[in-house]
C-alpha positions in Angstrom: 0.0 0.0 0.0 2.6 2.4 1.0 4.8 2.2 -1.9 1.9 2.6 -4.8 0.7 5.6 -2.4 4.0 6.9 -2.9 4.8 6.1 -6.6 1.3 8.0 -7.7 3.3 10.9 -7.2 5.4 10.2 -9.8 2.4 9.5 -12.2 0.5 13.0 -11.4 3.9 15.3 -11.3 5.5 15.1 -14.8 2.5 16.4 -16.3 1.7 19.1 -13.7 4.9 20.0 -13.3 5.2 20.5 -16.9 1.6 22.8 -16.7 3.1 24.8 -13.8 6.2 26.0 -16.0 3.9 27.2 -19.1 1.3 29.3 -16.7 5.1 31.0 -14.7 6.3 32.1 -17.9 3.2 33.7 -18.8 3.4 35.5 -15.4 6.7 37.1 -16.2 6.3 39.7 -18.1 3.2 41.0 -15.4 5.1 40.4 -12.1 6.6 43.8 -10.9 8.7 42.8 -8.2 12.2 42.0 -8.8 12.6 39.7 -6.0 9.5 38.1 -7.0 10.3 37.5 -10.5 13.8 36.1 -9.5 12.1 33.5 -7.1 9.6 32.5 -9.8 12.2 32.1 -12.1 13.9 29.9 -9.5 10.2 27.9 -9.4 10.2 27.6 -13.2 14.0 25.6 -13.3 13.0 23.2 -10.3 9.6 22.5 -11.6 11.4 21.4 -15.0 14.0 19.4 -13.6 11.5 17.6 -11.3 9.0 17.3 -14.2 12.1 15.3 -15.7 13.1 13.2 -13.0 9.5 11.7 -12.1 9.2 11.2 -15.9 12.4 8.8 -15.6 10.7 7.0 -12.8 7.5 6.5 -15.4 10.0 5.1 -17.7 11.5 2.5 -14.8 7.9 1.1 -14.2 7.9 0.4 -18.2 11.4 -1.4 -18.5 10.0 -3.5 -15.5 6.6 -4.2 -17.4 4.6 -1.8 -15.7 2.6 0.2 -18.1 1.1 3.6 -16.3 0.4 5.0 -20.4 -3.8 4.6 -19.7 -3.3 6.7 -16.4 -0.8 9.3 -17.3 -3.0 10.2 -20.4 -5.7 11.3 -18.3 -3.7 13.3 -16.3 -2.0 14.4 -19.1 -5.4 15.1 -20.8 -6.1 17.1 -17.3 -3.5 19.5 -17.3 -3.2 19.9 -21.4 -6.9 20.3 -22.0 -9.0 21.0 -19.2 -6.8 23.1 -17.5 -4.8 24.0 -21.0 -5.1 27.5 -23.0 -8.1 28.7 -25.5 -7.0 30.9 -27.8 -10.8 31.6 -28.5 -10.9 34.1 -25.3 -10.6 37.4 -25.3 -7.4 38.7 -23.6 -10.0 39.7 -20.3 -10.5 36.7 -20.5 -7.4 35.0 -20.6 -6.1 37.4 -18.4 -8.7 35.8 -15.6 -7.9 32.0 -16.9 -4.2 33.2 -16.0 -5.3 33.9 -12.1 -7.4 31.2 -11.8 -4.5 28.5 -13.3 -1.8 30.5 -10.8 -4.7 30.2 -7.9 -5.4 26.4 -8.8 -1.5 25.9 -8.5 -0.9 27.7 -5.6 -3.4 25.1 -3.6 -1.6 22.4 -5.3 1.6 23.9 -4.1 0.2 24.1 -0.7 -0.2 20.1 -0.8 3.2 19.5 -2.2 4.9 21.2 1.0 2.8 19.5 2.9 4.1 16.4 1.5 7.1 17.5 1.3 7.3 18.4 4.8 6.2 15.1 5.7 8.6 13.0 3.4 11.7 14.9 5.0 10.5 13.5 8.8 9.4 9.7 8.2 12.3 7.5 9.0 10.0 5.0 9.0 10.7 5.3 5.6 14.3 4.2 5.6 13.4 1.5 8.4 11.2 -0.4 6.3 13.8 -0.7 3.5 12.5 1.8 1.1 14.7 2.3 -2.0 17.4 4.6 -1.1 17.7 6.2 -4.5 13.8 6.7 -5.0 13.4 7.7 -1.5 16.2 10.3 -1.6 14.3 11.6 -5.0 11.7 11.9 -3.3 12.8 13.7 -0.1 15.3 16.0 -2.5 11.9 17.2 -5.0 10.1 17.4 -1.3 12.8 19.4 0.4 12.7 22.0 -2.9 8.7 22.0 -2.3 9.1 23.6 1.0 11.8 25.6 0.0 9.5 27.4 -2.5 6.3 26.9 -0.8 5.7 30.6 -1.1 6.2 31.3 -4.4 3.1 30.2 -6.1 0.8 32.1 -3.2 3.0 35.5 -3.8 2.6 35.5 -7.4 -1.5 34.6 -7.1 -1.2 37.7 -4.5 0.8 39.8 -6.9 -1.5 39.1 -9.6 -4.2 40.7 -7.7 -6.2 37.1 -6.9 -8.7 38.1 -4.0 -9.4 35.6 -1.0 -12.3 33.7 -2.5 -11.1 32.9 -5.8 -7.8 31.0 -3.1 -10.6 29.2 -1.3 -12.4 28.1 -4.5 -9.6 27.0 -6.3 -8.5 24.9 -2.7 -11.7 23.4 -3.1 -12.0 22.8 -6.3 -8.4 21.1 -5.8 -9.0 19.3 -2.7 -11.7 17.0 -3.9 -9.7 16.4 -7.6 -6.6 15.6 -5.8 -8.0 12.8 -3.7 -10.1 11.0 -6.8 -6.8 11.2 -8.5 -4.5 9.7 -5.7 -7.6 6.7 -5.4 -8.0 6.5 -8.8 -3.7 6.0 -9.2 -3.3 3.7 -6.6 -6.0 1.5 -7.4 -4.8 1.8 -11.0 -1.1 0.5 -9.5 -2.8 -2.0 -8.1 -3.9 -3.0 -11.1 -1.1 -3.1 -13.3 1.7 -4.6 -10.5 2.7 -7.6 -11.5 3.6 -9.4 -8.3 0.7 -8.9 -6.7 -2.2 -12.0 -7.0 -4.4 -11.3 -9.7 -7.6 -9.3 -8.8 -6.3 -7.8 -5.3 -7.9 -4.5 -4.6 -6.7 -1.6 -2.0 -8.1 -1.4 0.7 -8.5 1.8 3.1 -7.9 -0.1 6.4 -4.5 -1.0 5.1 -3.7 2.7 4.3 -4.9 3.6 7.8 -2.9 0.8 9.0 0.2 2.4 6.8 -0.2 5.5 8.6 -0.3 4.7 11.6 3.1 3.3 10.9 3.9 6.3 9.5 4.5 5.1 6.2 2.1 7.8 4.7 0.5 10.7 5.3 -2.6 10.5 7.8 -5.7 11.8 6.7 -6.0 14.0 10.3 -3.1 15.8 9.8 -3.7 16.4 5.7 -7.0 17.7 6.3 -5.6 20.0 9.5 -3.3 21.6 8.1 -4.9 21.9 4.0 -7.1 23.9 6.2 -5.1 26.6 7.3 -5.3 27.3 3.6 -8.9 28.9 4.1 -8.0 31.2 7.0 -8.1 34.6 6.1 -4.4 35.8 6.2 -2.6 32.8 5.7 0.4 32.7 4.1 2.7 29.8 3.4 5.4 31.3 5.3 4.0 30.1 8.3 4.3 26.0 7.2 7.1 24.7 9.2 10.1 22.4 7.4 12.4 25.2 5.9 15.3 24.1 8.3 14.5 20.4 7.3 14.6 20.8 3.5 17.6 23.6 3.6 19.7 20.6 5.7 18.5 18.2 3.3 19.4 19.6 0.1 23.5 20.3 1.3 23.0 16.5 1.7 20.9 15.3 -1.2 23.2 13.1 -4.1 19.6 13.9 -6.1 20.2 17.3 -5.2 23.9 17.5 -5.9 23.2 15.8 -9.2 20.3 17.7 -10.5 23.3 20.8 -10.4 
């Protein structure tokens, strides 16, 4: 259970990452703060270079006979078309599908540090015998998620995105984020070839997996997504940065990705 809960992410993330670079770049040229525009700059070469490492995992399921093509499509079809550009609109309106895909990102961004907060404090983890080399990927894209946990928020802010389009695009996120990490593992399930034909997740074995702390519990997901929805929240005040900056002097993933 804990592992295909874990290798979703590298199923969803080559294809959002991909859709957060194009929506940063078209923020460039309308962000006014130098500091700003030099951190989402930063955002837009770590989002790449994530987007490509995840998308070397996809191709290690494949050269072990694992084929995710059926479910990467749809998420590819997600972020490409539903979420993608109309030329069609007028440039009002493209100029509001612009806040609401930086809005929509920001929430996602807000679950990634979460994430990424948790994957940089579960030695559980290593104790279980986890891959080193996946789980330091992971922990090393985690540790860069809290390290930037701010950007995508700053530049929604910047953009001039008021309070309740945040809170609708964190709920519109929320919900979508869930079907898709059910939808992946039961997928994994699925396709994995060692496991007896016809097994089937079940959710008292991801309970039972977080209690071991092998994945994130529901309680503290839902706890702290909901600090999102506070009036005057800001990312800033997520824990982790000490974590993830003594991580990445550490990190061969991190060292290598330089």
């Amino acid at each position: 259970m804990a592992t295909h809960v874990l290798n979703v992410l590298h199923m969803l993330l080559p294809a959002g990452e991909e859709f957060f670079v194009r929506v940063f770049k078209k923020t460039l040229p309308l962000i006014k703060d130098d500091q700003l525009r030099l951190d989402v700059q930063g955002f837009i070469g770590q989002e790449a270079m994530h987007s490509q490492a995840h998308s070397g995992v996809v191709d290690h399921f494949d050269a072990q006979g694992v084929d995710v093509t059926a479910f990467t499509n749809q998420i590819r079809w997600l972020f490409e078309k539903l979420l993608g550009e109309s030329p069609r609109r007028s440039p009002r309106r493209q100029y509001s599908w612009l806040l609401e895909q930086v809005s929509f990102i920001a929430a996602i961004e807000h679950y990634t540090a979460v994430m990424g907060e948790w994957i940089l404090n579960s030695p559980q983890l290593d104790a279980v015998g986890a891959d080193p080399v996946m789980l330091d990927m992971l922990r090393w894209h985690g540790a860069e998620e809290v390290e930037h946990k701010a950007v995508a928020f700053d530049t929604m802010k910047h953009l001039r995105a008021g309070y309740w389009r945040q809170v609708r695009a964190q709920l519109t996120v929320t919900p979508v984020m869930l079907l898709l990490w059910i939808r992946g593992v039961r997928f994994m399930y699925s396709v994995d070839p060692y496991l007896p034909p016809g097994t089937k997740p079940r959710w008292r074995d991801y309970f039972k997996a977080a209690r071991r702390g092998l994945v994130p519990g529901l309680p503290r997901l839902l706890r702290v997504v909901g600090h999102y929805y506070k009036p005057g929240f800001h990312p800033s005040q997520l824990g982790g940065l000490g974590a993830a900056v003594d991580y990445l002097a550490v990190s061969p993933a991190a060292r290598a990705s330089h």
